[in-house]
C-alpha positions in Angstrom: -7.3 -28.6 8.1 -4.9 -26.4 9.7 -4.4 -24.1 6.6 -8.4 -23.8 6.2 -8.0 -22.8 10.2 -5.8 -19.9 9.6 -7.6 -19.0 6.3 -10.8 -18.4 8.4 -8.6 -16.6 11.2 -8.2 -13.9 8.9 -11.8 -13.4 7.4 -14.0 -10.8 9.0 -17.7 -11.5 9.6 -18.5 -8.6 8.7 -17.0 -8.7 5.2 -19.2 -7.9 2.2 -20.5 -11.2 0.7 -20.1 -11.8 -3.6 -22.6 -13.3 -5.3 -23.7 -16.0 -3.8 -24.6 -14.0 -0.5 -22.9 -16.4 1.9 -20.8 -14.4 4.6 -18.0 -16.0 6.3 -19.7 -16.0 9.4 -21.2 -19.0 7.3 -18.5 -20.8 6.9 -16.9 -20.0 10.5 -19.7 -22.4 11.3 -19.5 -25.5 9.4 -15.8 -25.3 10.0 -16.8 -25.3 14.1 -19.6 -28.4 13.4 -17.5 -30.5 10.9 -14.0 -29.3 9.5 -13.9 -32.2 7.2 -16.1 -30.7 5.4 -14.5 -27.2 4.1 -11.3 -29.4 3.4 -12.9 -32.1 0.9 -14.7 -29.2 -1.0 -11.5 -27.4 -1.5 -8.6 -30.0 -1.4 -9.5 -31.7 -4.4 -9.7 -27.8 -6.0 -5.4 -27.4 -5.2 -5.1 -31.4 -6.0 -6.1 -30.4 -9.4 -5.1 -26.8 -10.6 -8.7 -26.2 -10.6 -10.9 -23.2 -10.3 -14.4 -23.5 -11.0 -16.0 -21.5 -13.3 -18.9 -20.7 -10.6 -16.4 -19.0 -8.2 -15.2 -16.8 -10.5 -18.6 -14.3 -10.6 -18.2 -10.9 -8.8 -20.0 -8.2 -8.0 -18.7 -4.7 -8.9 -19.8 -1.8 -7.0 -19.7 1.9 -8.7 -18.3 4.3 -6.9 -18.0 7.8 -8.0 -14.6 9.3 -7.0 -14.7 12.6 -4.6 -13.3 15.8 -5.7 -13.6 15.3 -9.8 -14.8 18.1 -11.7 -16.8 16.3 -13.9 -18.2 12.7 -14.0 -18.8 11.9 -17.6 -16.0 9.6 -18.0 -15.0 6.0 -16.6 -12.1 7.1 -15.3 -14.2 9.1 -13.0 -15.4 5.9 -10.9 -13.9 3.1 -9.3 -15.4 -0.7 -8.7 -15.2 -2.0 -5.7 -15.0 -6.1 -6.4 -17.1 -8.0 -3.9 -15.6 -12.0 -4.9 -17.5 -15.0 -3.1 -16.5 -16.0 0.2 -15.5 -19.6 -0.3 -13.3 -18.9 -3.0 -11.4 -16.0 -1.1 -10.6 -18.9 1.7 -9.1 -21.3 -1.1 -7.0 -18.0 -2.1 -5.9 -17.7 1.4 -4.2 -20.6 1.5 -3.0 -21.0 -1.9 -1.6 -16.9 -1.1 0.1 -18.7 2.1 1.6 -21.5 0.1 3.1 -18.8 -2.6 4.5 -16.7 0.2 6.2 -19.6 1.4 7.9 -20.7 -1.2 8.8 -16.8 -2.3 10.9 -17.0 0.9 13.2 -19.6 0.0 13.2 -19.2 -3.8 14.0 -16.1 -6.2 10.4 -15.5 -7.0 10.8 -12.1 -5.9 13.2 -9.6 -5.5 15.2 -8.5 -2.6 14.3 -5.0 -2.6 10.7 -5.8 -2.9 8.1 -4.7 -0.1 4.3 -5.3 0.3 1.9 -8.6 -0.2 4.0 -10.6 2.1 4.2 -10.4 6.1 6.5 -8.5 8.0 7.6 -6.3 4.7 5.6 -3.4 5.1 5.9 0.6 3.5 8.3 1.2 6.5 10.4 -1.6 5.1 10.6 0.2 1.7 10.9 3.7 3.2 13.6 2.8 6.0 15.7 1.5 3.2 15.1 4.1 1.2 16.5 7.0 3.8 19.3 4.4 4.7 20.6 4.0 1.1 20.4 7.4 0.4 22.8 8.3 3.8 24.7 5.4 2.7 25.2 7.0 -0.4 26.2 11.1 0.7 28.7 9.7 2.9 31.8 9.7 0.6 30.3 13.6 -0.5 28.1 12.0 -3.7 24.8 13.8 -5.4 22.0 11.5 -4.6 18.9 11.9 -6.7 15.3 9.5 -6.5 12.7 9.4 -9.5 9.3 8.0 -8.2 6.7 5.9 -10.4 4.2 4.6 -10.5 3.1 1.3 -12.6 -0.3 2.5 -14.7 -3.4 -0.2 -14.4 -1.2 -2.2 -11.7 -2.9 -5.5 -11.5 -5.2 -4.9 -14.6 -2.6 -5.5 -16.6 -1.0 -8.9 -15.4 -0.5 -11.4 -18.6 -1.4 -14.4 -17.7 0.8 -16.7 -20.0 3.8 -14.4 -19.1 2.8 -15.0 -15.4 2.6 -19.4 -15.2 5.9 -19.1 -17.7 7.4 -17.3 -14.6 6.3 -19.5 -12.2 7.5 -22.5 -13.8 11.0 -21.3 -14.3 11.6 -20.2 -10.8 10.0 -23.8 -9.6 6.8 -23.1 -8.4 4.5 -26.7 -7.6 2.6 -27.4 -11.0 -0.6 -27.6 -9.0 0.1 -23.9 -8.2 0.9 -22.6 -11.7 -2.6 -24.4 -13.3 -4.7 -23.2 -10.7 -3.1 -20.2 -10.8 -3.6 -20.2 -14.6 -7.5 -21.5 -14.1 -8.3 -18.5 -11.6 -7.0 -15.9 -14.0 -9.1 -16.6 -16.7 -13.2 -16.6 -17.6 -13.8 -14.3 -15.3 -17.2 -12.6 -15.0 -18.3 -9.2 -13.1 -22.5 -7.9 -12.4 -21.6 -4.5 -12.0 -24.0 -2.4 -9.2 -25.5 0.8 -9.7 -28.7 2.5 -10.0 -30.6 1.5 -12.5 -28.0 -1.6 -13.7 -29.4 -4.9 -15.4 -27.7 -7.1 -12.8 -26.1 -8.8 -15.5 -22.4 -11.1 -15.3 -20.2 -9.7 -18.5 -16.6 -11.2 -18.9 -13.6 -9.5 -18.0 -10.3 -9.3 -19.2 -8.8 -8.2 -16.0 -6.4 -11.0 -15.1 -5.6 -10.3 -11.3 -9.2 -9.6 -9.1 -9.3 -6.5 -7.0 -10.2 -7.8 -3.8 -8.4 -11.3 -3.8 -6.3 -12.4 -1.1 -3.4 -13.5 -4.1 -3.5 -11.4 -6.3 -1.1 -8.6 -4.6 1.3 -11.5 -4.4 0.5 -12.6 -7.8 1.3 -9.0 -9.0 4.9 -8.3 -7.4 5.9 -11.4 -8.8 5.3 -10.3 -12.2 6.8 -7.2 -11.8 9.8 -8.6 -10.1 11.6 -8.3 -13.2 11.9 -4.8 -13.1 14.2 -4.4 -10.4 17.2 -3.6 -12.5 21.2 -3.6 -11.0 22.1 0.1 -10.5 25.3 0.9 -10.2 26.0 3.5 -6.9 21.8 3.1 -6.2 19.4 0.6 -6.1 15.0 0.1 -7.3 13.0 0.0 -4.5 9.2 -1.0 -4.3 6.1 -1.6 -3.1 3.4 -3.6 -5.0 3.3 -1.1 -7.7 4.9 2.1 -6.2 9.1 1.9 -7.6 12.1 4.4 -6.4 14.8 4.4 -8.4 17.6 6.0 -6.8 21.3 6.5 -8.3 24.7 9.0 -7.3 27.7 10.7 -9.1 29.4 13.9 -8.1 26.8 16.2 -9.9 23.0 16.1 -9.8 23.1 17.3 -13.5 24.7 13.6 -13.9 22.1 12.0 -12.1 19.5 13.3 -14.3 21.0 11.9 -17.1 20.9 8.8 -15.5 17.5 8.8 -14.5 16.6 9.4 -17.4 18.6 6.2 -19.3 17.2 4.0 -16.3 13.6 4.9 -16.6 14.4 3.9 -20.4 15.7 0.4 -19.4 13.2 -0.1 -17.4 10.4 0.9 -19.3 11.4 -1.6 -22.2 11.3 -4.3 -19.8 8.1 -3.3 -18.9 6.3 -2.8 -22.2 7.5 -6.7 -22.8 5.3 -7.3 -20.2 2.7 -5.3 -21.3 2.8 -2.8 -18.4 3.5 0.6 -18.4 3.8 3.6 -15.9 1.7 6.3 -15.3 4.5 9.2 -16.3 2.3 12.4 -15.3 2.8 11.0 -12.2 6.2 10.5 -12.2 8.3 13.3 -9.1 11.7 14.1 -8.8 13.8 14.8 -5.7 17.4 15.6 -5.3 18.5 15.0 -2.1 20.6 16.7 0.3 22.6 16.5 3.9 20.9 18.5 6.9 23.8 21.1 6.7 23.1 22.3 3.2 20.9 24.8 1.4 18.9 25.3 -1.5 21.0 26.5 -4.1 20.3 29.9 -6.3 18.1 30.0 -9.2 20.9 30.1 -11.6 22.6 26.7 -10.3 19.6 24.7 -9.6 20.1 21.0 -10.9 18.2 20.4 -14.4 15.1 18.5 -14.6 14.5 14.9 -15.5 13.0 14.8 -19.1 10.4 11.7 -19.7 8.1 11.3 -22.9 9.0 15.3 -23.9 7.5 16.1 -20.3 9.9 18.0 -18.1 10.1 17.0 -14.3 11.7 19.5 -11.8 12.9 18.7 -8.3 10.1 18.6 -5.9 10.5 20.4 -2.5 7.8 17.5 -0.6 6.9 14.7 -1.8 4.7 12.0 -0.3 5.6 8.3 -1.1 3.9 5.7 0.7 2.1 7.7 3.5 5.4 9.4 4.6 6.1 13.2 3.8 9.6 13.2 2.3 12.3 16.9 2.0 16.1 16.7 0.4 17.5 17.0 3.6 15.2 14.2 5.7 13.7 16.2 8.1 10.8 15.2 9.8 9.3 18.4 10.4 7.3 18.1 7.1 5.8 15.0 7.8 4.9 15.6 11.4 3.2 19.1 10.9 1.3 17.6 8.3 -0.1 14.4 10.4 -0.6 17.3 13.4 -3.2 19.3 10.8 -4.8 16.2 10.3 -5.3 15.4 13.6 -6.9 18.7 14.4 -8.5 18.5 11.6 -10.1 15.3 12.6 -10.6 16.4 16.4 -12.8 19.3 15.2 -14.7 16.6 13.6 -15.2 14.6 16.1 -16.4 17.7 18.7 -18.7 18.7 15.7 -20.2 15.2 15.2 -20.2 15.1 19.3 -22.1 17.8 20.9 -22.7 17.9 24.6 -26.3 16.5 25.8 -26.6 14.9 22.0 -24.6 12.4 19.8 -22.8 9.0 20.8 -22.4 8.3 24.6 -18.9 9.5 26.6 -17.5 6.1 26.6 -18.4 5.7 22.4 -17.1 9.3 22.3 -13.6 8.6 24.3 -13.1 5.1 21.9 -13.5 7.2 18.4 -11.3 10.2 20.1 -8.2 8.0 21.1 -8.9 5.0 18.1 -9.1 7.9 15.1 -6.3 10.5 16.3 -4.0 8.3 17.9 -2.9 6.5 14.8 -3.1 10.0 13.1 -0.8 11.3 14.8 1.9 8.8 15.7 2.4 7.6 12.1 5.5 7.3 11.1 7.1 7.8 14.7 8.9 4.4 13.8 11.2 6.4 10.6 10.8 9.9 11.7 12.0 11.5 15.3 10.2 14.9 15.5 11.6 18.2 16.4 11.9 19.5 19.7 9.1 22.3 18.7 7.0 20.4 16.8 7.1 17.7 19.7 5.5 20.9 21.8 3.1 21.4 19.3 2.1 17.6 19.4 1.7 17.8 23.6 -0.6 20.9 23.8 -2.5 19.6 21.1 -2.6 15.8 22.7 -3.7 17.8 26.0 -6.3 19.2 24.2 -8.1 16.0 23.0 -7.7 14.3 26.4 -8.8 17.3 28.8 -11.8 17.3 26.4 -12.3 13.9 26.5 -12.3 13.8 30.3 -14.8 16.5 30.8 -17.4 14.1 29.0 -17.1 12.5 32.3 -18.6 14.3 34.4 -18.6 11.2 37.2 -15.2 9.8 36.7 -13.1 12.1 34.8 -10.0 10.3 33.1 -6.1 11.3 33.8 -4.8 13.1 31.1 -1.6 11.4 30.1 1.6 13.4 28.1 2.0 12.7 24.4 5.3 11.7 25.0 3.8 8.7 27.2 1.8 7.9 24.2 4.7 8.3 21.3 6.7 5.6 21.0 10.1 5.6 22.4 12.0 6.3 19.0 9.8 9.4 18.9 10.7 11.2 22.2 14.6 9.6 22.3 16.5 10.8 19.8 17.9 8.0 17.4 21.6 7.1 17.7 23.5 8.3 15.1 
């Protein structure tokens, strides 16, 4: 009863229903009348390994991706997978359960972030910048190659998956319900002018499902390969592979012979990574400089495609340079945030539009979080901290001239930064 509790915590009311059209606020009720109830429909579902085959129908929304040039191919669209209610409950707690034991077991890897509390992207980039200092300190090259994992959780097998969770001791209940809800699956895909009709699938882990992001870093968990000077980092289906030696040219060979290692373990689990998406960075201490044209490290070389260094990259949500500066990161979240504020004053007007207090709740709940990401890794400059204040000023004075009655105090950013943001770190 107190797992079906939390499981309910979690669900939002206003959540999209599947196909049976029953939203949780449904269920939030029988649970307050009669919690009995909710835990003899589902107990006897774990008891079992069991997943009926009525919970498994989805519906599959079509949504056309912005920005492409042309729309004549699938790869054009995404689905957005609307599962039923009363199943994503049951996956709750069985997610709970797996989480759990992936604590206290080897089901995953050490250096793995995402699909489990309290390991979140900052996990994954924190130890990524503090490997890579670790590393420079006795005067080593330190070089990164970032992938990403092509079809991420379409591409789960599910044998391969139950023979993993058996070896690393996982409750038989969990591996055959785990095995029943990964297969006979059905999907009514939504769009104008669609039949409404339930085809099968062969996509093993649901979009939308509260397991299956847990489901997916377990099966991947074998490609965290030992590296010797580096380590593979990653989240859900996002990997770093990071390595040093006195040369960068070195490191590119061993990029390369990595990527190849782990690549074969991959293809034996049928997944492979997207390599046109593949950047390379070599990194480099705060004190040094580009070097010339003529001397610049050679490029990683996958599938006879040639990757250079990249001056910026973005991994994760953060804005990453070779020498860890912040300034790239935080004058990209500050365009966003102005970009955003003009929004708002457009969509706004004086005399028209949402009310002041509506008004001061989408300023402060949209730009906020805009601008302060990352302030937990990252300490900005003393300019760009400048920057940051006049244009913090800028949103609050306006704000407070909406009210006209009661105009609010304008607070500094640096009131609303956190402290690692405005002190600088200790070395």
């Amino acid at each position: 009863m107190e797992d079906v509790s939390r499981s309910l915590l979690k669900c939002s009311p206003s959540s999209a229903p599947g196909p049976d059209s029953i939203p949780y606020s449904v269920w939030k009720s029988v649970y307050r009348v009669s919690p009995s109830i909710l835990v003899s429909l589902l107990a006897p579902l774990l008891r079992f390994g069991h997943h009926p085959s009525s919970l498994k129908k989805a519906n599959g929304v079509v949504l056309d991706k912005p920005g492409k040039q042309s729309y004549n191919s699938p790869a054009s669209f995404r689905i957005i997978v609307f599962l039923q209610t009363i199943s994503k409950i049951l996956e709750r707690i069985v997610a709970s359960c797996l989480a759990h034991i992936a604590r206290y077991t080897s089901l995953l890897h050490r250096n793995q972030c995402g699909s489990l509390p309290s390991l979140s992207s900052f996990n994954a980039c924190s130890a990524l910048t503090d490997m890579v200092r670790t590393l420079q300190r006795p005067g080593c090259k330190v070089s990164s190659l970032f992938l990403d994992i092509k079809g991420g959780f379409d591409n789960v097998d599910t044998m391969i998956l139950c023979s993993d969770l058996r070896r690393k001791g996982v409750n038989h209940y969990l591996v055959a319900r785990a095995r029943s809800f990964l297969s006979n699956c059905s999907c009514c895909l939504l769009f104008q002018g669609s039949h409404r009709i339930f085809s099968p699938v062969s996509v093993c882990t649901p979009q939308g499902s509260p397991v299956s992001p847990l489901l997916f870093v377990i099966y991947v968990s074998p490609l965290h390969i030992p590296v010797l000077k580096g380590l593979v980092l990653s989240y859900v289906d996002d990997f770093s592979v990071t390595t040093s030696s006195p040369s960068c040219r070195s490191n590119s060979r061993t990029l390369q012979g990595i990527f190849g290692r782990v690549r074969a373990i991959a293809h034996a689990r049928r997944v492979d990574f997207s390599v046109p998406k593949t950047e390379l960075i070599h990194w480099c201490t705060p004190v040094q400089r580009d070097p010339p044209s003529t001397s610049r490290p050679p490029p990683v070389a996958l599938d006879s495609q040639l990757f250079h260094r990249s001056p910026k990259l973005r991994w994760l949500g953060y804005w990453f340079v070779p020498n860890l500066a912040s300034s790239a990161h935080f004058s990209h979240r500050l365009a966003l945030s102005e970009g955003a504020f003009a929004a708002v004053r457009r969509l706004s007007s004086y005399g028209s539009g949402v009310c002041p207090h509506h008004r001061h709740h989408l300023t402060f709940s949209l730009l906020f979080p805009i601008l302060s990401y990352s302030a937990d890794l990252f300490v900005p400059s003393k300019g760009l901290l400048t920057n940051m204040e006049v244009h913090w000023r800028q949103v609050q004075r306006w704000v407070s001239n909406c009210f006209v009655a009661t105009p609010l105090p304008i607070r500094s950013a640096e009131a609303c930064l956190p402290a690692s943001c405005v002190c600088p770190a200790s070395p």
